[in-house]
C-alpha positions as a Markdown table, in Angstrom:
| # | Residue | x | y | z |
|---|---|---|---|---|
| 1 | Unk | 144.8 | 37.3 | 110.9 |
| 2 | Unk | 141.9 | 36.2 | 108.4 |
| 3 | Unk | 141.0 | 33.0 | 107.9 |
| 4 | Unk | 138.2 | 33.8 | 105.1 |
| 5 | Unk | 139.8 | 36.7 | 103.2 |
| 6 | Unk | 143.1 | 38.6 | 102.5 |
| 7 | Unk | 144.1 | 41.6 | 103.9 |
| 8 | Unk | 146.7 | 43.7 | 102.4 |
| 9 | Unk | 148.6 | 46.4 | 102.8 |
| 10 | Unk | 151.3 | 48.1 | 100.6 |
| 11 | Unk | 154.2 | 49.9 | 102.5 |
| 12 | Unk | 155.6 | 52.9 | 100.9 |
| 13 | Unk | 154.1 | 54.8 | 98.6 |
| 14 | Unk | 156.5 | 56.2 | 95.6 |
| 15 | Unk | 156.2 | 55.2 | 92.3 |
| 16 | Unk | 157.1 | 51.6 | 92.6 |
| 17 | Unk | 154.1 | 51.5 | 95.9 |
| 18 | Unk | 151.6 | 52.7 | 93.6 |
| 19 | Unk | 152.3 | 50.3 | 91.2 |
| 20 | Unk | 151.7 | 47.4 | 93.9 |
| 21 | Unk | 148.9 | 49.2 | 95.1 |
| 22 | Unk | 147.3 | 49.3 | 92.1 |
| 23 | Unk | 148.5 | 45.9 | 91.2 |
| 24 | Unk | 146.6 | 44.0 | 94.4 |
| 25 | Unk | 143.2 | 46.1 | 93.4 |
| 26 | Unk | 143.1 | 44.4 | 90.0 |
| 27 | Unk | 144.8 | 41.1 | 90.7 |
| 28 | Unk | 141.2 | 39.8 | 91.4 |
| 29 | Unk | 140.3 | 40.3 | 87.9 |
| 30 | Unk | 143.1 | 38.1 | 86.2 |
| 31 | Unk | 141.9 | 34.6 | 84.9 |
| 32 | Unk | 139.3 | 32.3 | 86.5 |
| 33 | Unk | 140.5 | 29.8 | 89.5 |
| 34 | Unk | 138.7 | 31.6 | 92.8 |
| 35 | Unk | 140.4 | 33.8 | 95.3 |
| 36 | Unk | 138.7 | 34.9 | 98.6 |
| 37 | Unk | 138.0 | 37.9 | 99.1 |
| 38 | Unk | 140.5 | 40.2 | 98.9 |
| 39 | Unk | 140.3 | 43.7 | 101.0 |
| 40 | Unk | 142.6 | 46.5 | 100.5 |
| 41 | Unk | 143.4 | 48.0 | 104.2 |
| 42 | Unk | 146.1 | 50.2 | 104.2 |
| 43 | Unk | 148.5 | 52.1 | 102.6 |
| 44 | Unk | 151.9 | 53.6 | 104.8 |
| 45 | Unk | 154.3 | 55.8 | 103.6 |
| 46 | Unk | 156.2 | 58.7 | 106.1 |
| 47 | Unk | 155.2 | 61.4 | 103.9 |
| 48 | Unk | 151.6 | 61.8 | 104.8 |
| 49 | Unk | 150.4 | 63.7 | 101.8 |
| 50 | Unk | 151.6 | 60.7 | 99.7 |
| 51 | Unk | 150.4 | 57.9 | 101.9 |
| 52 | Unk | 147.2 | 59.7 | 102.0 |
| 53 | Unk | 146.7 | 60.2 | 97.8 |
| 54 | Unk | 147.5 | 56.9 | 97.5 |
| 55 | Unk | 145.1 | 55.5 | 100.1 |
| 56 | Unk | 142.1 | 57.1 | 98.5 |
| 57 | Unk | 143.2 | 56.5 | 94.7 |
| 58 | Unk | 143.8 | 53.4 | 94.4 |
| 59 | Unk | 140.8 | 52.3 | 97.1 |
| 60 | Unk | 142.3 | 51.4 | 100.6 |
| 61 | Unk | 140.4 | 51.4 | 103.8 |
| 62 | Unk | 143.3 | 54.2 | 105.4 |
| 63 | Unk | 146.7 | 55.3 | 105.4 |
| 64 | Unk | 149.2 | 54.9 | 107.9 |
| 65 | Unk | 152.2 | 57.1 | 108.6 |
| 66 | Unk | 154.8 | 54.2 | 109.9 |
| 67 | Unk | 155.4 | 51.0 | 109.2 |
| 68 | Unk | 155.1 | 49.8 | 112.3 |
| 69 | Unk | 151.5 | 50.4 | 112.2 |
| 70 | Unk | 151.3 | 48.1 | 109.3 |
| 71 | Unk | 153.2 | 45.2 | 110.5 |
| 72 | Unk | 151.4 | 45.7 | 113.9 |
| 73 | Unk | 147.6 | 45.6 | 112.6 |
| 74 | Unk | 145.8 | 42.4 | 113.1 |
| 75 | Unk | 143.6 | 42.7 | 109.6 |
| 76 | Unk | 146.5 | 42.8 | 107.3 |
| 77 | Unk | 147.6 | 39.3 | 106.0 |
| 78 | Unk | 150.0 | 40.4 | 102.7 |
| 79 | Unk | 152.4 | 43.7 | 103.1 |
| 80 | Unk | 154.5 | 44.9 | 100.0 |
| 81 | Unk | 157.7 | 46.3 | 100.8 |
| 82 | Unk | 158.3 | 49.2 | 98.6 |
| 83 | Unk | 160.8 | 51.4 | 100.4 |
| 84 | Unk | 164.6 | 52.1 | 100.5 |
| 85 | Unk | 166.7 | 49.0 | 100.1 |
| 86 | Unk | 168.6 | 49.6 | 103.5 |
| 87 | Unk | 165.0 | 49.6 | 105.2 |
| 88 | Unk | 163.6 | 46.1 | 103.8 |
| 89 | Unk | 165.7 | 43.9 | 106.3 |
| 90 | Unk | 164.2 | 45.8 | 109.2 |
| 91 | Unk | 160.8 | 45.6 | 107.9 |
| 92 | Unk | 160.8 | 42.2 | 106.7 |
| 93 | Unk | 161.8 | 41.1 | 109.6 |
| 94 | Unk | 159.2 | 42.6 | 111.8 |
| 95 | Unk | 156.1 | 41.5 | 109.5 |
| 96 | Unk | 157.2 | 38.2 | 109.2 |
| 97 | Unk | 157.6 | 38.2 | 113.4 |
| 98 | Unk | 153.8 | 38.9 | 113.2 |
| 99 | Unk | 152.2 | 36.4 | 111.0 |
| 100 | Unk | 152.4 | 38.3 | 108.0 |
| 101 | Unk | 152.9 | 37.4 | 104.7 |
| 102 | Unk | 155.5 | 39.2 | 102.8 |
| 103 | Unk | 156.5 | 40.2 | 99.2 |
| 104 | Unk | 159.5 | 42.6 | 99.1 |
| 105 | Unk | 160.8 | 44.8 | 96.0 |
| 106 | Unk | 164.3 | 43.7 | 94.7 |
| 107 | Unk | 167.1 | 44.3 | 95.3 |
| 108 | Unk | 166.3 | 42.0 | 98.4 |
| 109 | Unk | 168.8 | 43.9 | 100.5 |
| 110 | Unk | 171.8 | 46.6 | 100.3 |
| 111 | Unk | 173.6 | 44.7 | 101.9 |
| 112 | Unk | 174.6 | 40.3 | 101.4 |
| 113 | Unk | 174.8 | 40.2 | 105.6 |
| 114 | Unk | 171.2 | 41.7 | 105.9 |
| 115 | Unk | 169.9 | 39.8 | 102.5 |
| 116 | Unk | 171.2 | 37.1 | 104.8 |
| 117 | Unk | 169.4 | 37.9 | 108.2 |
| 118 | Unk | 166.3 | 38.2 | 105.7 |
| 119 | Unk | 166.4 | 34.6 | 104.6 |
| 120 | Unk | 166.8 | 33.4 | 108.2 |
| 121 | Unk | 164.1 | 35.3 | 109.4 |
| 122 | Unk | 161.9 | 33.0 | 106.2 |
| 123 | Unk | 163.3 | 30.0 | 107.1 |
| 124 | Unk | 162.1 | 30.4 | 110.7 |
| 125 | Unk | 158.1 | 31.7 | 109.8 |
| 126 | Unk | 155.4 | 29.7 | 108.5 |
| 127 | Unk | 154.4 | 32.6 | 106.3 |
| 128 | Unk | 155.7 | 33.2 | 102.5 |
| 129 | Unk | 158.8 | 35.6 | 102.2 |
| 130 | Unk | 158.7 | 36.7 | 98.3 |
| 131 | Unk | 160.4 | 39.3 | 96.0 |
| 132 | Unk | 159.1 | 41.4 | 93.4 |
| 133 | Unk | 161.0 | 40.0 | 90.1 |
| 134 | Unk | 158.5 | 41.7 | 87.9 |
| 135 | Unk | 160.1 | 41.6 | 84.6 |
| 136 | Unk | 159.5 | 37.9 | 84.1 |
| 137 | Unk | 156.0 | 38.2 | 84.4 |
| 138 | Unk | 156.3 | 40.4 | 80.6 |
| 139 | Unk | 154.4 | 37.4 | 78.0 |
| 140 | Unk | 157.5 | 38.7 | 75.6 |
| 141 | Unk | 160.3 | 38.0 | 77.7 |
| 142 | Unk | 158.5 | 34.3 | 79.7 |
| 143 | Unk | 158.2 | 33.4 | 75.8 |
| 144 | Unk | 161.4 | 34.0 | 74.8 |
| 145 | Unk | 162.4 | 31.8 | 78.1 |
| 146 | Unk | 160.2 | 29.4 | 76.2 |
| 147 | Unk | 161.7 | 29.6 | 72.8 |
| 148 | Unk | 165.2 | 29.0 | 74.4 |
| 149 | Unk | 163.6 | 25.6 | 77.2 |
| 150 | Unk | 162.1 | 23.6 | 73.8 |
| 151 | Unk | 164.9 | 24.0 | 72.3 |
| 152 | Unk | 163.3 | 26.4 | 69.2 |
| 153 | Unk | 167.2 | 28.3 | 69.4 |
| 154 | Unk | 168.9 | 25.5 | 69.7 |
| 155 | Unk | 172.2 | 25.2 | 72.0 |
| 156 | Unk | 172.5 | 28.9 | 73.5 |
| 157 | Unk | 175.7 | 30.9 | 72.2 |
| 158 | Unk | 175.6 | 34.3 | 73.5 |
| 159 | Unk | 172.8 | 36.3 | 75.9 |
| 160 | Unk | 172.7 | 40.4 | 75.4 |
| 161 | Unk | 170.9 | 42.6 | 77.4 |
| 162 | Unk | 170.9 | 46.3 | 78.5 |
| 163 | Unk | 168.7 | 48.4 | 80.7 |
| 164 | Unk | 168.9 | 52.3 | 79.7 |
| 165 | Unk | 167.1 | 55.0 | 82.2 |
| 166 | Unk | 167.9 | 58.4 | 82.1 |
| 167 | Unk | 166.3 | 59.4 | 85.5 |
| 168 | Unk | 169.8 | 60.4 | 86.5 |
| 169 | Unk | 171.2 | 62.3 | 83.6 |
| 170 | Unk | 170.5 | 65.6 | 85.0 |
| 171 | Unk | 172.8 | 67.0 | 87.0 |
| 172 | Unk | 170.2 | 68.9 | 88.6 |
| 173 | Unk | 168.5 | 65.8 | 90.1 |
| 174 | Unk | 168.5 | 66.3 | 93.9 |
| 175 | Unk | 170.6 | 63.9 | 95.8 |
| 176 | Unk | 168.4 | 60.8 | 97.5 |
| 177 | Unk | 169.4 | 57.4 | 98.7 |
| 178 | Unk | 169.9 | 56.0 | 95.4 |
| 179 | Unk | 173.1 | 58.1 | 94.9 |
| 180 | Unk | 174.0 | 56.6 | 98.1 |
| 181 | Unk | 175.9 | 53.3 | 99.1 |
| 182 | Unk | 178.8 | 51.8 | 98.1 |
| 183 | Unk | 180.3 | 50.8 | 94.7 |
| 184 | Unk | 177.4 | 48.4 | 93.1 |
| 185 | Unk | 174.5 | 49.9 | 95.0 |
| 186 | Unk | 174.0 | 52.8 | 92.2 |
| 187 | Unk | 172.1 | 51.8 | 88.5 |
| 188 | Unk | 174.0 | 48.0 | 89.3 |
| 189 | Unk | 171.4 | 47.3 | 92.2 |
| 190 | Unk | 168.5 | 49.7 | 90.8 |
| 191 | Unk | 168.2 | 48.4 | 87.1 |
| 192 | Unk | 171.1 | 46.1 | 87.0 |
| 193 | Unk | 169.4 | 43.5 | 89.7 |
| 194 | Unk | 166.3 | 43.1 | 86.5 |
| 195 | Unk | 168.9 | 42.5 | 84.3 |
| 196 | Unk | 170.9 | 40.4 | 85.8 |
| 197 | Unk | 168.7 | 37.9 | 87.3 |
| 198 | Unk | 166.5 | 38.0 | 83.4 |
| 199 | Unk | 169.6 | 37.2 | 81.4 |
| 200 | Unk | 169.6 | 33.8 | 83.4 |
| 201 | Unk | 166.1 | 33.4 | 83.0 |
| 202 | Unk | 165.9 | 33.9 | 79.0 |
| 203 | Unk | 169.3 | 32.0 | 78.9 |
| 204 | Unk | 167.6 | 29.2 | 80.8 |
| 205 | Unk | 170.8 | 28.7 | 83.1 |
| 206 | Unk | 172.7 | 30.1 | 85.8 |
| 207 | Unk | 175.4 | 32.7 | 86.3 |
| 208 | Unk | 178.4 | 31.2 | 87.1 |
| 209 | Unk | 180.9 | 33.8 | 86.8 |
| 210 | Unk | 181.4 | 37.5 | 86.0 |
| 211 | Unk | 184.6 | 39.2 | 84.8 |
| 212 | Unk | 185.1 | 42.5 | 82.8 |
| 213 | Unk | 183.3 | 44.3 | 85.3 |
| 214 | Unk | 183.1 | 48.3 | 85.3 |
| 215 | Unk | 181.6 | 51.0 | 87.3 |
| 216 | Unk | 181.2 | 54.6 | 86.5 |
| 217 | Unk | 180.0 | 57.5 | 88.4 |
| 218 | Unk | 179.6 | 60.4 | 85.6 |
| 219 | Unk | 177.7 | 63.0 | 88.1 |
| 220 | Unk | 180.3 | 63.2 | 90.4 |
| 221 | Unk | 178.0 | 66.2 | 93.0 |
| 222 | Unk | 173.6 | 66.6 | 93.0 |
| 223 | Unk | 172.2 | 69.1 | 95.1 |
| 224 | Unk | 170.4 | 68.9 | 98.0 |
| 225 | Unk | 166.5 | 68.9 | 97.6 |
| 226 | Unk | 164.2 | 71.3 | 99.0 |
| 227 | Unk | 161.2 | 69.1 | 99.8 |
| 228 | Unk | 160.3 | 65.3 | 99.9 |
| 229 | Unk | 161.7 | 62.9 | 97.1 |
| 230 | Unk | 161.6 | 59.4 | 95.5 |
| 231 | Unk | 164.9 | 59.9 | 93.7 |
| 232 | Unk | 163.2 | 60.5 | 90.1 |
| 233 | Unk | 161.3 | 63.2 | 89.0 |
| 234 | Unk | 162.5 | 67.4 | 89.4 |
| 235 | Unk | 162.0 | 68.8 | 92.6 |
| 236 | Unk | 163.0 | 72.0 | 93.7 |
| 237 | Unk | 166.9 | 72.1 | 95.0 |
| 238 | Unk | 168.9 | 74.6 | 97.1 |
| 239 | Unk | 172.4 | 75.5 | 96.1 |
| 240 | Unk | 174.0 | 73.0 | 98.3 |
| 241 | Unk | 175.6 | 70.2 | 97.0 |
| 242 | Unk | 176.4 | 66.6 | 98.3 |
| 243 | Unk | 178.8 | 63.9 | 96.7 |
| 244 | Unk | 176.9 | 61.0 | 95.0 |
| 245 | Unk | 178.6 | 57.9 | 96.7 |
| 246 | Unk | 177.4 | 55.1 | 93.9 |
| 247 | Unk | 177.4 | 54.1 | 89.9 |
| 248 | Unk | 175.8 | 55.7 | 87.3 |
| 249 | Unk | 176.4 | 53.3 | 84.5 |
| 250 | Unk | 177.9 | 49.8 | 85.1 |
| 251 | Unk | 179.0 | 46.8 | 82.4 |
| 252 | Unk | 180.0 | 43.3 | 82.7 |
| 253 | Unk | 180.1 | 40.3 | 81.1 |
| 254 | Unk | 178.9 | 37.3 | 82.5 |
| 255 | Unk | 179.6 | 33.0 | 81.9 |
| 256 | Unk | 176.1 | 30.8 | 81.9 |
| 257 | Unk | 176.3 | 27.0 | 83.3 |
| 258 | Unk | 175.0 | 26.1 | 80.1 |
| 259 | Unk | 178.3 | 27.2 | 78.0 |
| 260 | Unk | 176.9 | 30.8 | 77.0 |
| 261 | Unk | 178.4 | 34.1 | 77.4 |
| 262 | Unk | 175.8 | 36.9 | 78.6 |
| 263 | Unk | 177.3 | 40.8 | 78.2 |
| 264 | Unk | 175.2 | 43.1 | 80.1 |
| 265 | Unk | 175.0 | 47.2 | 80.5 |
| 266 | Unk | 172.9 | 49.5 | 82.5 |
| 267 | Unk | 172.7 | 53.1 | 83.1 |
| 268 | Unk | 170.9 | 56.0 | 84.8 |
| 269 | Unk | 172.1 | 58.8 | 82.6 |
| 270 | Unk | 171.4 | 57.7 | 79.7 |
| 271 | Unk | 169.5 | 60.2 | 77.9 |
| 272 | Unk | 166.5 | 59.8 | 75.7 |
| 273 | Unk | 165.3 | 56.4 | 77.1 |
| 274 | Unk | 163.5 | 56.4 | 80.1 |
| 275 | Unk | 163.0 | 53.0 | 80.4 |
| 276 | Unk | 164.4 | 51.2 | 77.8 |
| 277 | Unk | 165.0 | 47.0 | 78.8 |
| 278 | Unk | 166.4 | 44.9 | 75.9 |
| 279 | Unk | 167.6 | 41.0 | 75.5 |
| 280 | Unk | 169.1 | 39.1 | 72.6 |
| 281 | Unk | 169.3 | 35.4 | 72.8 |
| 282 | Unk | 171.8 | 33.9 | 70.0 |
| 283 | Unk | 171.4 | 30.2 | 69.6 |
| 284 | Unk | 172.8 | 27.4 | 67.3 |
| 285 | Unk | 169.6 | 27.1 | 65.4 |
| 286 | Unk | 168.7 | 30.9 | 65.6 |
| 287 | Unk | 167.9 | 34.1 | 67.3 |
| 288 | Unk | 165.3 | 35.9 | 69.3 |
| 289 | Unk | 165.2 | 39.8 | 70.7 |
| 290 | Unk | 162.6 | 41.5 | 73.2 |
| 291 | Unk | 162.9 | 45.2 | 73.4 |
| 292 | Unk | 160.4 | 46.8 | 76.2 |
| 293 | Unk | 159.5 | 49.6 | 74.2 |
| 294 | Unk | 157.2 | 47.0 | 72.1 |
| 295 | Unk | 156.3 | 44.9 | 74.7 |
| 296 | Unk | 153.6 | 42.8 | 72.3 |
| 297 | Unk | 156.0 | 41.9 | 70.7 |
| 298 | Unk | 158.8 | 39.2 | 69.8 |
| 299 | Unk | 161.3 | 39.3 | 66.9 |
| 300 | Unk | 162.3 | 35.7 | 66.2 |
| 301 | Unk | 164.7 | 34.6 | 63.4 |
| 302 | Unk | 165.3 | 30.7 | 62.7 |
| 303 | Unk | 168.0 | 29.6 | 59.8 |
| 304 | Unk | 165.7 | 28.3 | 57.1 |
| 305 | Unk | 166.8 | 26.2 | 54.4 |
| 306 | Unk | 166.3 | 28.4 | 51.6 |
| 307 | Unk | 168.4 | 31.3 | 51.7 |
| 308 | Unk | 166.3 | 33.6 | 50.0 |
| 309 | Unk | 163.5 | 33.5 | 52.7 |
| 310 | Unk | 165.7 | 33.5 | 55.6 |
| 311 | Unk | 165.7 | 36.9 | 58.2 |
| 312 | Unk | 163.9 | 38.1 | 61.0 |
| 313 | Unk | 160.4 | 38.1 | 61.5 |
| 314 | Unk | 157.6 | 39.8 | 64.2 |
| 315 | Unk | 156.0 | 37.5 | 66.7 |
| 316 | Unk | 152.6 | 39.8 | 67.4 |
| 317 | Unk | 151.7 | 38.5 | 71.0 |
| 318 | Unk | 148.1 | 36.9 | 71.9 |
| 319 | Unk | 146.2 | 34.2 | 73.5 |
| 320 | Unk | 149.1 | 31.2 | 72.5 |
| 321 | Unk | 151.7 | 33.2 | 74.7 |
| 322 | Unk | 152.4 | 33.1 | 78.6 |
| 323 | Unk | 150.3 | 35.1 | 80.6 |
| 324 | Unk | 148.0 | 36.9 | 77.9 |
| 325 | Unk | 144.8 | 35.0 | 77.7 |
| 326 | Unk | 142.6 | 35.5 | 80.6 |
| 327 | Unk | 145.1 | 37.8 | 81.8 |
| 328 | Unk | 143.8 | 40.7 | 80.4 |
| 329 | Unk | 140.1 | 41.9 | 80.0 |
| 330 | Unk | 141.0 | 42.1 | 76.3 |
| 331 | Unk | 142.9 | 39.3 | 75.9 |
| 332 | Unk | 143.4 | 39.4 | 71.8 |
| 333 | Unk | 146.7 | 39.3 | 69.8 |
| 334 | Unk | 148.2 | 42.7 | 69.4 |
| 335 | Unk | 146.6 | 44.4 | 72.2 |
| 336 | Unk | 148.5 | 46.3 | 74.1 |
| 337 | Unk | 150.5 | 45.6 | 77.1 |
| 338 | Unk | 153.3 | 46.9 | 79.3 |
| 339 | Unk | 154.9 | 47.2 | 82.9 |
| 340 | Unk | 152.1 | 47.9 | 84.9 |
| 341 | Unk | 150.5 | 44.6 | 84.1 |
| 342 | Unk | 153.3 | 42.8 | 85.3 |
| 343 | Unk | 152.8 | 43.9 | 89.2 |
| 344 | Unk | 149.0 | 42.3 | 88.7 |
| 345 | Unk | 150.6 | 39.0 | 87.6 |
| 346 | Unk | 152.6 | 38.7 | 90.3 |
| 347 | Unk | 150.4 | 40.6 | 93.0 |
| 348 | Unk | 147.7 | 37.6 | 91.6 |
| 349 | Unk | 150.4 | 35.3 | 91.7 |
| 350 | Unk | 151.3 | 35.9 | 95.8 |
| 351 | Unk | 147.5 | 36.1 | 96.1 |
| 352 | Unk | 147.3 | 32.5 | 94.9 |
| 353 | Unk | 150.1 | 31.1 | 97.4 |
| 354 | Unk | 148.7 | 33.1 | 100.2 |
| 355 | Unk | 144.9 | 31.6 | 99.3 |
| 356 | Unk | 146.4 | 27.9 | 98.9 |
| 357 | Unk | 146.0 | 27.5 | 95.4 |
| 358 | Unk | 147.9 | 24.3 | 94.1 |
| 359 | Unk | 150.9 | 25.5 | 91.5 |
| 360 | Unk | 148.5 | 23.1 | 88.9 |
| 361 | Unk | 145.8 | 26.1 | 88.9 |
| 362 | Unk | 148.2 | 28.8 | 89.7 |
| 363 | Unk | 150.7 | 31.3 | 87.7 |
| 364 | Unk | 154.5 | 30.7 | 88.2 |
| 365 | Unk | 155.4 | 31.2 | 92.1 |
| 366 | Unk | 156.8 | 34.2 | 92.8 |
| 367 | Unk | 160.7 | 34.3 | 93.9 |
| 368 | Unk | 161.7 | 33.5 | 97.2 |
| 369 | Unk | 163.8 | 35.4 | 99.6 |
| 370 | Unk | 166.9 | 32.9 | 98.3 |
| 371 | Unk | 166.5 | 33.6 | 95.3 |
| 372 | Unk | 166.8 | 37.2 | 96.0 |
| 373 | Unk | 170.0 | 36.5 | 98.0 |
| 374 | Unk | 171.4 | 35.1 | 95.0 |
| 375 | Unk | 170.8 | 38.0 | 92.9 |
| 376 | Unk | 172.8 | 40.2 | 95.5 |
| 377 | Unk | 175.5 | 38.0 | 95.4 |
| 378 | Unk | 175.6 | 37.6 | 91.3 |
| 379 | Unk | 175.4 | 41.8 | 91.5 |
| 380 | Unk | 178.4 | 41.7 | 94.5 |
| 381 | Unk | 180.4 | 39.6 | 92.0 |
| 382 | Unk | 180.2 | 42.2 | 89.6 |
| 383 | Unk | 181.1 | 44.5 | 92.1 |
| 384 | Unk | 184.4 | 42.9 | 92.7 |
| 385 | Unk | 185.3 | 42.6 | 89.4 |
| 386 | Unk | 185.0 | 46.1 | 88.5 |
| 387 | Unk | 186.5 | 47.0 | 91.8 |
| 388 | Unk | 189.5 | 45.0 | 90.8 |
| 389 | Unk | 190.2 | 46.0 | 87.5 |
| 390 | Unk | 187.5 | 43.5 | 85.5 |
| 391 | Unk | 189.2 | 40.3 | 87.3 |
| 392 | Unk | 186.9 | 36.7 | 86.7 |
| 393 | Unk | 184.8 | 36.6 | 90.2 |
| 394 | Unk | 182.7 | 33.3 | 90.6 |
| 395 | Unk | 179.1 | 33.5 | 91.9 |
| 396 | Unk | 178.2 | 30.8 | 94.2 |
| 397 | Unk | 176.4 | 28.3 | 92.9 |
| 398 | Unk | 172.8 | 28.8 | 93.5 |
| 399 | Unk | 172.7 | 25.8 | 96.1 |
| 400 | Unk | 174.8 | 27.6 | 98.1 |
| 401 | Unk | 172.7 | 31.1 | 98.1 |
| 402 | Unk | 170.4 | 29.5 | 100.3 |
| 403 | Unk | 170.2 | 29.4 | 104.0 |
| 404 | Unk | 167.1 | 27.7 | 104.6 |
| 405 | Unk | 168.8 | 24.0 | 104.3 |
């Protein structure tokens, strides 16, 4: 392991592993407090045509065909874990076993007993154990977190939020792992585990309950693909079908520790938005929205004392908002800015714990393996309700998430 620079390495390569790659190649760039060097070694995925595109796009020293070749090579100090959920225990595990530093895409787990084993195995190594949380990273939403923490809204009524993707609303979409699992594992743990765990953060204050839960599975049979997946995207099928095990679209509604009431939906047939992420917080003193599809921007309303000028108005993002100025290499108001840049935060972010930084000269620590843990069980929660007719289920209090006491 490197004393004097970084090594990383980014373990699978689908959509989500390109987006880390890509995320640690430009995480050097971001603002001005010092890293070391940082050198890009490796890139894994099983399917070697991938892991070997992605190698040479985004700039890695070689590809690897396992993981085990990544958690077993002495120049990697930092691995992503971008794989199947039911493979992230396994390979946390190991890496952390050798020295390495880890940062894992959410959901933490697909299962509470291996999210579990996974926050053991942190609390015994000396070496960071993160998750991806990406979403909070987005200046929009942190600054709607903001608007909510001085106390700009007032006392928080009422938290909405939905997270439409239609990667699933064809029926021709060939049957992967994310149509497999049981009941929660479906759109709940794929798009609902960013909702779920954002709500809180805009709203400023735990989840302390769900109730009202329901799951749907619309696309009851998918066929069987005919080459390699990721579980989006059309690839050629054969006429066999299998039965998809998990949700399609779920809904809940959810009580905050601060007195609010969050309502939340998610879906993966919903068609005509691809990737469409919205929050609404409703406050004594007013209201502010975030939709992803204008990302540089906020809509804020406040009650004003004069009637006639009251309504919404358009917050056009810039330098005075989290994470824009020296975050991007054109870092004036209204220029654009999306998804992608939120992996380079937090790849810069992990970078900056790994190097030593101080939190002072650092961005916002990324989320720890608890913290993913308590996510899985706020999702489980909903789970239970739905699975018992939309009964109240509590979520543990977040105390009680972790292990590492």
């Amino acid at each position: 392991m490197s004393t004097t620079d970084i090594g990383v390495a980014v373990i699978g390569a689908g959509m989500a592993g390109k987006a880390h790659a890509a995320a640690y190649r430009s995480a050097t760039t971001l603002y001005r407090a010092a890293l070391p060097p940082v050198r890009l070694v490796a890139i894994a995925d099983a399917y070697a045509p991938v892991a070997v595109d992605t190698a040479a796009r985004f700039g890695y020293d070689r590809h690897e065909t396992s993981w085990q070749a990544i958690v077993e090579a002495d120049d990697i100090d930092v691995v992503s874990i971008v794989v199947a959920n039911a493979l992230h225990r396994e390979i946390a595990e190991a890496a952390l076993a050798t020295g390495k530093h880890v940062l894992c895409e959410k959901p933490l787990s697909d299962t509470i007993a291996d999210a579990e084993a996974m926050v053991r195995a942190a609390a015994r190594s000396s070496r960071l154990a993160r998750v991806g949380l990406t979403f909070r990273r987005s200046p929009g939403i942190a600054f709607v977190r903001k608007l909510v923490q001085d106390g700009t809204l007032g006392r928080v009524f009422h938290v909405n939020g939905g997270y439409l993707t239609d990667y699933g609303c064809d029926p021709q979409t060939p049957i992967s792992w994310r149509y497999k699992g049981p009941a929660g594992s479906g759109a709940l743990a794929d798009v609902g585990s960013h909702l779920s765990y954002l709500v809180e953060f805009v709203g400023a204050a735990d989840i302390t309950g769900v109730r009202g839960g329901h799951l749907s599975t619309v696309i009851a049979q998918r066929p069987k693909p005919l080459g390699a997946i990721s579980g989006r995207g059309k690839v050629e099928v054969s006429d066999e079908q299998d039965t998809v095990e998990n949700d399609d679209v779920a809904v809940f509604s959810a009580d905050l520790a601060s007195g609010a009431t969050a309502t939340m939906q998610v879906s993966r047939v919903a068609a005509g938005h691809p990737n469409t992420l919205t929050l609404e917080v409703y406050g004594e003193r007013g209201a502010a929205r975030f939709d992803f599809r204008n990302p540089g921007q906020v809509e804020l309303f406040l009650h004003e004392a004069d009637s006639a000028t009251s309504g919404w108005r358009t917050i056009v993002l810039g330098p005075s908002h989290p994470y824009w100025q020296g975050g991007l290499p054109m870092d004036a108001p209204g220029v654009g800015i999306g998804q992608n840049e939120g992996f380079v935060f937090q790849a810069r972010a992990m970078l900056e714990e790994v190097a030593g930084l101080s939190e002072a000269e650092s961005l916002p620590r990324n989320a720890s393996f608890a913290d993913g843990l308590r996510n899985l069980r706020l999702l489980e929660a909903a789970s239970q309700s739905a699975l018992a007719g939309g009964i109240a289920v509590p979520v543990p209090d977040p105390a009680a998430a972790s292990l590492t006491a």
